[in-house]
N, CA and C atoms as an extended XYZ file, in Angstrom:
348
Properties=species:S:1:pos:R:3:atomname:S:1:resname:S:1:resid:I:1 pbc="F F F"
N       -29.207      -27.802      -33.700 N   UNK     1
C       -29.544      -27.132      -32.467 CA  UNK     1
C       -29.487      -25.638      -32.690 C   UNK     1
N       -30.723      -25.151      -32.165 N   UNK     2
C       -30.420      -23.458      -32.417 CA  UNK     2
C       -29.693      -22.543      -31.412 C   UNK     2
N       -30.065      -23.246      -30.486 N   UNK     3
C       -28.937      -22.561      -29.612 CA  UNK     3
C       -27.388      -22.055      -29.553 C   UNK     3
N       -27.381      -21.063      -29.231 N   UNK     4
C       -25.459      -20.631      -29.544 CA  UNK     4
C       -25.124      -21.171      -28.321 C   UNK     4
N       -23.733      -21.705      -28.718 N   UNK     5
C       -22.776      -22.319      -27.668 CA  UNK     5
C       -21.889      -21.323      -27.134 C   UNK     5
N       -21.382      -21.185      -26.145 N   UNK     6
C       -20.134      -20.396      -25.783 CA  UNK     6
C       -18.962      -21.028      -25.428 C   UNK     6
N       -18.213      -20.362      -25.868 N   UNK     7
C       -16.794      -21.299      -25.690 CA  UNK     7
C       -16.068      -20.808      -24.319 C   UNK     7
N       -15.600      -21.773      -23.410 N   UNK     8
C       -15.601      -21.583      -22.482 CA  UNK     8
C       -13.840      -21.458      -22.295 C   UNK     8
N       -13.515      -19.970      -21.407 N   UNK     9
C       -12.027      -20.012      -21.629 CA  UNK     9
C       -10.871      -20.483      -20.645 C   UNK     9
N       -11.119      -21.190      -19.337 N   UNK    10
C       -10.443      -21.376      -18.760 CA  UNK    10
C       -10.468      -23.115      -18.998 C   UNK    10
N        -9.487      -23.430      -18.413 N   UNK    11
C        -9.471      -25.259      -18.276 CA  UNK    11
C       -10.399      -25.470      -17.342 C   UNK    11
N       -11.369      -25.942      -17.939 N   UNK    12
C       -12.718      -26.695      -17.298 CA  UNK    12
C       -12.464      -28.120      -17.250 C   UNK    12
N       -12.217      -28.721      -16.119 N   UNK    13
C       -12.158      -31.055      -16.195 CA  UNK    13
C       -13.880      -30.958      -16.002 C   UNK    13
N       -13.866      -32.398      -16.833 N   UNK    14
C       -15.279      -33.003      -16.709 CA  UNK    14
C       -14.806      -34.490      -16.054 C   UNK    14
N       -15.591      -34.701      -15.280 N   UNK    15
C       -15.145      -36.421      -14.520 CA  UNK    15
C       -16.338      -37.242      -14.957 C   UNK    15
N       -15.857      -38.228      -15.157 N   UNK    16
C       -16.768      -39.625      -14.969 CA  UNK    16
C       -17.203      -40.254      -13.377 C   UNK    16
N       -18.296      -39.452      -12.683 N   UNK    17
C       -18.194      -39.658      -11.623 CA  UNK    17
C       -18.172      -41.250      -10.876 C   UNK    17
N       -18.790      -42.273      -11.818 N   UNK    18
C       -19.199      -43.326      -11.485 CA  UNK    18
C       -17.612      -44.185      -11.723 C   UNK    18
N       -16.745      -44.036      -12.893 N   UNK    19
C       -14.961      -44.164      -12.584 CA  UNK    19
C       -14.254      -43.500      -12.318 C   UNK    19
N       -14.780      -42.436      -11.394 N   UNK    20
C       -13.757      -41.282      -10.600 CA  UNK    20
C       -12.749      -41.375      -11.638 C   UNK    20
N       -12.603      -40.942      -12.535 N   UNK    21
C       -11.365      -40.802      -13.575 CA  UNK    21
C       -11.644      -39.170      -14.515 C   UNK    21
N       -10.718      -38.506      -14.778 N   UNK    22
C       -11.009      -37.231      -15.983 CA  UNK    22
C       -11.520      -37.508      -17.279 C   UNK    22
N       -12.370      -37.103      -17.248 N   UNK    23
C       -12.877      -37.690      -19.305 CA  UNK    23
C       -12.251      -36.711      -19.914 C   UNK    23
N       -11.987      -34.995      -19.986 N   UNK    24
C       -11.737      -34.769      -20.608 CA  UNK    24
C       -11.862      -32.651      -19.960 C   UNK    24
N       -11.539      -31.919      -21.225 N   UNK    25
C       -12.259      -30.601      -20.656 CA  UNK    25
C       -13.535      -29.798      -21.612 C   UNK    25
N       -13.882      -28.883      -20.584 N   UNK    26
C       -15.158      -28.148      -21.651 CA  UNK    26
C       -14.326      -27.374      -22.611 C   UNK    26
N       -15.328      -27.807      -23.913 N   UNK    27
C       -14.628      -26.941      -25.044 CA  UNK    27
C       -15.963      -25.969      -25.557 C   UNK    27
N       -17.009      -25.932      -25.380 N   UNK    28
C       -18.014      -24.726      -24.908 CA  UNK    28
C       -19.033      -25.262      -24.149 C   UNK    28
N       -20.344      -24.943      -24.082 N   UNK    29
C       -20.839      -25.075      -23.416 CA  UNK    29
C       -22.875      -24.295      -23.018 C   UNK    29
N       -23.931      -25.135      -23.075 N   UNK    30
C       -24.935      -24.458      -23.289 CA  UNK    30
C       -25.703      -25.042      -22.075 C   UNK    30
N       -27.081      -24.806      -21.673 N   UNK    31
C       -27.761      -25.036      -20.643 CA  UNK    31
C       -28.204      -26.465      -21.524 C   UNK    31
N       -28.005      -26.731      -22.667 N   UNK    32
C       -28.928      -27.895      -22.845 CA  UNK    32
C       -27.451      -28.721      -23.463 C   UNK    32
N       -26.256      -28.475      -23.226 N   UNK    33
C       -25.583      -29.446      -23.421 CA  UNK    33
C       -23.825      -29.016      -23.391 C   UNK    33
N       -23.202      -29.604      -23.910 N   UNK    34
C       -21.417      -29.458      -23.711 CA  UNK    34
C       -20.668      -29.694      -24.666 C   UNK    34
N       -19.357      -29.661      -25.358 N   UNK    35
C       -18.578      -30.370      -25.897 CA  UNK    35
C       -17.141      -30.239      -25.723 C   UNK    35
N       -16.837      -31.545      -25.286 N   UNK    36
C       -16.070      -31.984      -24.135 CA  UNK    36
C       -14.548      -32.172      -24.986 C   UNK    36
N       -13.618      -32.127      -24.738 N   UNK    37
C       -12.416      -32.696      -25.162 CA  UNK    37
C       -11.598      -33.279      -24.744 C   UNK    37
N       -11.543      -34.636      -25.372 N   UNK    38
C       -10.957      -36.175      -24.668 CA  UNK    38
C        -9.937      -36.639      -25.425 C   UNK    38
N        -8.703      -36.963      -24.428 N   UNK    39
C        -7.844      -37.758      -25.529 CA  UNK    39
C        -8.043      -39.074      -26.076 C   UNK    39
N        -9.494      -39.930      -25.204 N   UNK    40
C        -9.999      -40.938      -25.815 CA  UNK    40
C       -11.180      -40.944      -25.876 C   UNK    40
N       -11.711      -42.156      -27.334 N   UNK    41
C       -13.166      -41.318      -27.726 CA  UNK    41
C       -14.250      -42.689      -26.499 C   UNK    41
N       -15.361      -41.747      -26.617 N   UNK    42
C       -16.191      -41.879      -25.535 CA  UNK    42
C       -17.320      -42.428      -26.344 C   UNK    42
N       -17.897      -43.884      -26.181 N   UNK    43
C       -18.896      -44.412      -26.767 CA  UNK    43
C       -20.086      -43.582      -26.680 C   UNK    43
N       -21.060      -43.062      -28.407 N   UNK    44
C       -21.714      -42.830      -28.576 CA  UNK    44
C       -22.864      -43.270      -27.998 C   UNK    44
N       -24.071      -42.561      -27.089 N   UNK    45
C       -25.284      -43.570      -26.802 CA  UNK    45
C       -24.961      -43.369      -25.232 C   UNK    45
N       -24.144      -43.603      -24.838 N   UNK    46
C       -23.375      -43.815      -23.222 CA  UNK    46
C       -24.318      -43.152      -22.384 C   UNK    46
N       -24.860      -43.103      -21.440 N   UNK    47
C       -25.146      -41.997      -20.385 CA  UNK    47
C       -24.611      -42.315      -19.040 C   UNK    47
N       -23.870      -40.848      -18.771 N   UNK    48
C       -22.868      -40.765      -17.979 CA  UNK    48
C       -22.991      -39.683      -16.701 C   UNK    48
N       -22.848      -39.916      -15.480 N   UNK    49
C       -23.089      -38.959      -14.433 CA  UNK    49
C       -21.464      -38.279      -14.337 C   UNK    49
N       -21.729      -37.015      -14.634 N   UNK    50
C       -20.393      -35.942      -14.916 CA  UNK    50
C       -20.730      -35.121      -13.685 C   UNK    50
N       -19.154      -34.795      -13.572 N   UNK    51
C       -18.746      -33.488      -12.533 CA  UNK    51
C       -17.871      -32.733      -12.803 C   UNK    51
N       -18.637      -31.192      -13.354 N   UNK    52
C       -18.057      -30.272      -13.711 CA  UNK    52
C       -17.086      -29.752      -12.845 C   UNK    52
N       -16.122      -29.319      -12.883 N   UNK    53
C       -15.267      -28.171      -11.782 CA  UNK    53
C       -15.036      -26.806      -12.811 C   UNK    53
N       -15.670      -26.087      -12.592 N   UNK    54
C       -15.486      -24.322      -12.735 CA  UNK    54
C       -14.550      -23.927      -11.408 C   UNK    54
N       -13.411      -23.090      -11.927 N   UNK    55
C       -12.373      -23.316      -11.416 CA  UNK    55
C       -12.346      -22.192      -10.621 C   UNK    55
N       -12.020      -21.422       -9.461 N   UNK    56
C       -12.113      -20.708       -8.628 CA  UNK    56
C       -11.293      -19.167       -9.621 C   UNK    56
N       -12.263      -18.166       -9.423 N   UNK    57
C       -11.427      -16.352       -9.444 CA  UNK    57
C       -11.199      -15.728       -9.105 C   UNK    57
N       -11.143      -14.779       -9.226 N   UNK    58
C       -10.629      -13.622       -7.794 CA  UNK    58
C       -12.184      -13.066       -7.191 C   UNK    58
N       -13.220      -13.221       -8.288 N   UNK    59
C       -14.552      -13.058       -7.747 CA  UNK    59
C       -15.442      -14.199       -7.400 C   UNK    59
N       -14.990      -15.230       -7.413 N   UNK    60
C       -15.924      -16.626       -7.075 CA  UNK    60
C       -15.214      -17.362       -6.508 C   UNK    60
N       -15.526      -18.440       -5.893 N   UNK    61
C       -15.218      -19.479       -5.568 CA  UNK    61
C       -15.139      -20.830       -6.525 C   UNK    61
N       -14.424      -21.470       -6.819 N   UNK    62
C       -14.484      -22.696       -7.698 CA  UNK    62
C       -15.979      -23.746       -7.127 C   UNK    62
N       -16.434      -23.957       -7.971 N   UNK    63
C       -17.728      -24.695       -7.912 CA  UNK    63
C       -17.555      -26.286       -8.369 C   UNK    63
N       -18.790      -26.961       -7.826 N   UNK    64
C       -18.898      -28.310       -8.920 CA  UNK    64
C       -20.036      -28.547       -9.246 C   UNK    64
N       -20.406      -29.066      -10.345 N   UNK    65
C       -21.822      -29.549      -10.428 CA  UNK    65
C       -21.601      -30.935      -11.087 C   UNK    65
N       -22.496      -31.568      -10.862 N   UNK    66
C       -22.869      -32.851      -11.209 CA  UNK    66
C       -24.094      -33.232      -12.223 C   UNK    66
N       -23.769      -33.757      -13.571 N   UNK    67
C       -24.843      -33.999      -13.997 CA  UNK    67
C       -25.412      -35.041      -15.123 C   UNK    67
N       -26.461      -35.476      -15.317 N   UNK    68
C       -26.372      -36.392      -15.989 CA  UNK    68
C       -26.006      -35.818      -17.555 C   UNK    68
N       -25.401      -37.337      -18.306 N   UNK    69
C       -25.448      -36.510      -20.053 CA  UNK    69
C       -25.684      -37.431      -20.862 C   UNK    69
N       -25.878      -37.436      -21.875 N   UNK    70
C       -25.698      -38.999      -22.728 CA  UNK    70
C       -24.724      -38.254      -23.684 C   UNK    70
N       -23.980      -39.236      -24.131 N   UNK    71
C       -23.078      -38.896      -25.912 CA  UNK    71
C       -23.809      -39.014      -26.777 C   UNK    71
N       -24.149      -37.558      -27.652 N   UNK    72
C       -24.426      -37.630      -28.276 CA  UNK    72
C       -23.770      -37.960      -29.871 C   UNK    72
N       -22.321      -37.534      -29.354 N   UNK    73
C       -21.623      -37.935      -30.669 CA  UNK    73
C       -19.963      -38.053      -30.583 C   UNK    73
N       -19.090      -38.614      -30.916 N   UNK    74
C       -17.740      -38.418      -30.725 CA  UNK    74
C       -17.041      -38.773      -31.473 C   UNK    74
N       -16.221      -37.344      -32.453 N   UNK    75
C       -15.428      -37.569      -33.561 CA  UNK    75
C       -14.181      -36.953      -33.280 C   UNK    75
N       -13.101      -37.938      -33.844 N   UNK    76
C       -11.366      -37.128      -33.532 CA  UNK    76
C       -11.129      -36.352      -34.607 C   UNK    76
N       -10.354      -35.563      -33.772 N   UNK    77
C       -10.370      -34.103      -34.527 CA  UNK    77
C        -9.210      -34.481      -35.779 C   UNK    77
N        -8.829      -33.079      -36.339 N   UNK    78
C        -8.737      -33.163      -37.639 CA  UNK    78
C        -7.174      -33.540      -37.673 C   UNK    78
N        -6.557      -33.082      -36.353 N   UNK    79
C        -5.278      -33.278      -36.329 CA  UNK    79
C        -4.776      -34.845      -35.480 C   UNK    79
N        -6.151      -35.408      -35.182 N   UNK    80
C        -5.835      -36.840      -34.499 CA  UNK    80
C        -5.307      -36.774      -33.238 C   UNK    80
N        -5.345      -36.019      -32.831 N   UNK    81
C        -4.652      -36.007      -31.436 CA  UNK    81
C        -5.777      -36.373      -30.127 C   UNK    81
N        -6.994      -35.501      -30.806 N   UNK    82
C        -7.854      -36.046      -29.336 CA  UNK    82
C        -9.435      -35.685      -30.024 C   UNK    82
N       -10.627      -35.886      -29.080 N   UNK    83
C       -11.875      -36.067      -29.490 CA  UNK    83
C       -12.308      -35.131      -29.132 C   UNK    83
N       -13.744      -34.923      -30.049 N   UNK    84
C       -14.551      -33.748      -29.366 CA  UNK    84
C       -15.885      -34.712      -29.132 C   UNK    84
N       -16.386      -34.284      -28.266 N   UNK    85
C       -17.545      -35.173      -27.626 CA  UNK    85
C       -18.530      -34.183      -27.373 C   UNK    85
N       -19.761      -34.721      -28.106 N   UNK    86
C       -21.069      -33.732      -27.915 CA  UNK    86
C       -21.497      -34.537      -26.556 C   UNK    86
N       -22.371      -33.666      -25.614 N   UNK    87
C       -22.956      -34.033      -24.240 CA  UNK    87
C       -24.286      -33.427      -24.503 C   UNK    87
N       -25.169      -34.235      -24.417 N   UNK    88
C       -26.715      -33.593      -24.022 CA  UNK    88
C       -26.733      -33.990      -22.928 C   UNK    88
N       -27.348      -32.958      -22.122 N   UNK    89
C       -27.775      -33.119      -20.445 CA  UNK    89
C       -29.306      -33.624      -20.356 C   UNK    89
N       -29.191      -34.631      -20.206 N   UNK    90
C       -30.031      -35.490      -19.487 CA  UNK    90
C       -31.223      -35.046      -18.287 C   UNK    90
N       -30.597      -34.327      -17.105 N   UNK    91
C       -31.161      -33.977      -16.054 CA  UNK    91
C       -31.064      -32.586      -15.402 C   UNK    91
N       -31.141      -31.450      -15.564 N   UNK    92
C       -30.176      -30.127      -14.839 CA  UNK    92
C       -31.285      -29.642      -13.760 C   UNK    92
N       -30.821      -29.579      -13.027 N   UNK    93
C       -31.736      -28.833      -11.849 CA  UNK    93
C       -31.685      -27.503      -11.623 C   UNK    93
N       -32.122      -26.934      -10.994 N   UNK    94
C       -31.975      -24.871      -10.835 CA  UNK    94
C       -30.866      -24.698      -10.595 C   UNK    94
N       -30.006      -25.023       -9.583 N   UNK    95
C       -28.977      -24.734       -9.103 CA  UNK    95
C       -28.015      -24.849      -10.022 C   UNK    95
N       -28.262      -26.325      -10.583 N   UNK    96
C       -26.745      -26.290      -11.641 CA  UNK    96
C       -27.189      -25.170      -12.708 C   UNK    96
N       -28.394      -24.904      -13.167 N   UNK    97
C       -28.899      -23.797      -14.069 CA  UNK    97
C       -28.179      -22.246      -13.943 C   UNK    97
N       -28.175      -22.104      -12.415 N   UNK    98
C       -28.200      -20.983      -12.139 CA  UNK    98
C       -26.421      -20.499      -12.525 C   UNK    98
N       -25.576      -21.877      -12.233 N   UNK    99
C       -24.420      -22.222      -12.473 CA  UNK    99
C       -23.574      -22.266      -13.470 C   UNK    99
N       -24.614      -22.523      -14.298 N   UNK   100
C       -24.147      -22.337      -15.909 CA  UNK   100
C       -24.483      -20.932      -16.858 C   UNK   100
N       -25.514      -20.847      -16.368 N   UNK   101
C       -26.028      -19.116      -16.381 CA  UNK   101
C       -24.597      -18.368      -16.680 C   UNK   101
N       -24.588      -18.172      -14.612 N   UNK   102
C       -23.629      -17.360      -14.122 CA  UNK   102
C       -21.534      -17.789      -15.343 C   UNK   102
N       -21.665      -18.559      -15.298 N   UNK   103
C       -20.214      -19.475      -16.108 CA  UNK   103
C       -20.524      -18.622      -17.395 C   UNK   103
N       -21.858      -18.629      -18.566 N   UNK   104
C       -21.591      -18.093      -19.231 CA  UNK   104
C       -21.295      -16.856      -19.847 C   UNK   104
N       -22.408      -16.072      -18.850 N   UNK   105
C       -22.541      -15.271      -18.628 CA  UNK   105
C       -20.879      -14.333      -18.212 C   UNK   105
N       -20.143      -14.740      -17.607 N   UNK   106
C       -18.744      -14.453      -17.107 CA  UNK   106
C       -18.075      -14.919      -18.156 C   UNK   106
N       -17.771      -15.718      -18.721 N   UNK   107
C       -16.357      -16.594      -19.110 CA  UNK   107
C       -16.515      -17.226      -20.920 C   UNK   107
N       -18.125      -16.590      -21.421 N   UNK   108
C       -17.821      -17.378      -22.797 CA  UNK   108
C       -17.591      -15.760      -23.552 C   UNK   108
N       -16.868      -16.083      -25.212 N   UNK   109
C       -16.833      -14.951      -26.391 CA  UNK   109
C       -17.756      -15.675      -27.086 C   UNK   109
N       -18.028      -14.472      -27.572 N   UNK   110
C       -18.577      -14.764      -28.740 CA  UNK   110
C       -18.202      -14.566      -30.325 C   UNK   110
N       -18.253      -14.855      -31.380 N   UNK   111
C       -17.674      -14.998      -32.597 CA  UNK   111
C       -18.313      -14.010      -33.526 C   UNK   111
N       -19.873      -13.883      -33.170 N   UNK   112
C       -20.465      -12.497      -33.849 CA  UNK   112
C       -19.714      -11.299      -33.403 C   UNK   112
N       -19.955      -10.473      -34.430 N   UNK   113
C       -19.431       -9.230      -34.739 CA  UNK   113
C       -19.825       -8.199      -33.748 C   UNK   113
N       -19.563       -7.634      -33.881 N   UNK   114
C       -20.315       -6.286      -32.325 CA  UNK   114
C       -21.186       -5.235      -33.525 C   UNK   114
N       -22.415       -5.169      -33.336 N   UNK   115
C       -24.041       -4.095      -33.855 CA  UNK   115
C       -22.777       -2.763      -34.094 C   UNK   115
N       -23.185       -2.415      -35.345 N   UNK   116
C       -22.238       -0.728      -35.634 CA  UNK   116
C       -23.750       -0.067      -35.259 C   UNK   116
């Protein structure tokens, strides 16, 4: 994927809306997808209706969006403790667009160097 991801810095939950249960949190995050971190791994292939919560700041309000994803992949990390789960989004509409925009736009670093 060519796209750069941003890593997202506050505790972001992702839900399984259809078992109202927590899957896990955002560990970055792009308009065309996620990677999620779960203490259990999440069948590859799956497609799953998720609900983001971006968590309220002193300049926003906490938001939710809802959206479809499939797994694209899910491997436990190096220390065994928990999974990282690739998410391709399935479905995004403007609004959640505008949503993720605004999220990255605010809240991701980046790892490149800063132009001398």
């Amino acid at each position: 994927r060519m796209e750069k991801r941003g890593k997202v810095l506050t505790f972001t939950p992702v839900y399984d809306l259809r078992a109202n249960t927590l899957l896990g949190y955002l560990g970055d995050l792009t308009l065309k997808g996620a990677l999620m971190i779960s203490e259990a791994p999440v069948e590859a292939g799956r497609t799953l209706s998720l609900a983001i919560e971006f968590r309220e700041t002193s300049e926003k309000p906490g938001i939710r969006i809802t959206v479809v994803a499939r797994v694209a992949w899910c491997k436990q990390e190096y220390h065994q403790t928990h999974y990282n789960v690739g998410l391709e989004f399935q479905e995004i509409n403007d609004q959640n667009k505008k949503v993720i925009e605004a999220v990255l736009k605010k809240f991701k670093f980046t790892r490149e160097r800063p132009k001398q």
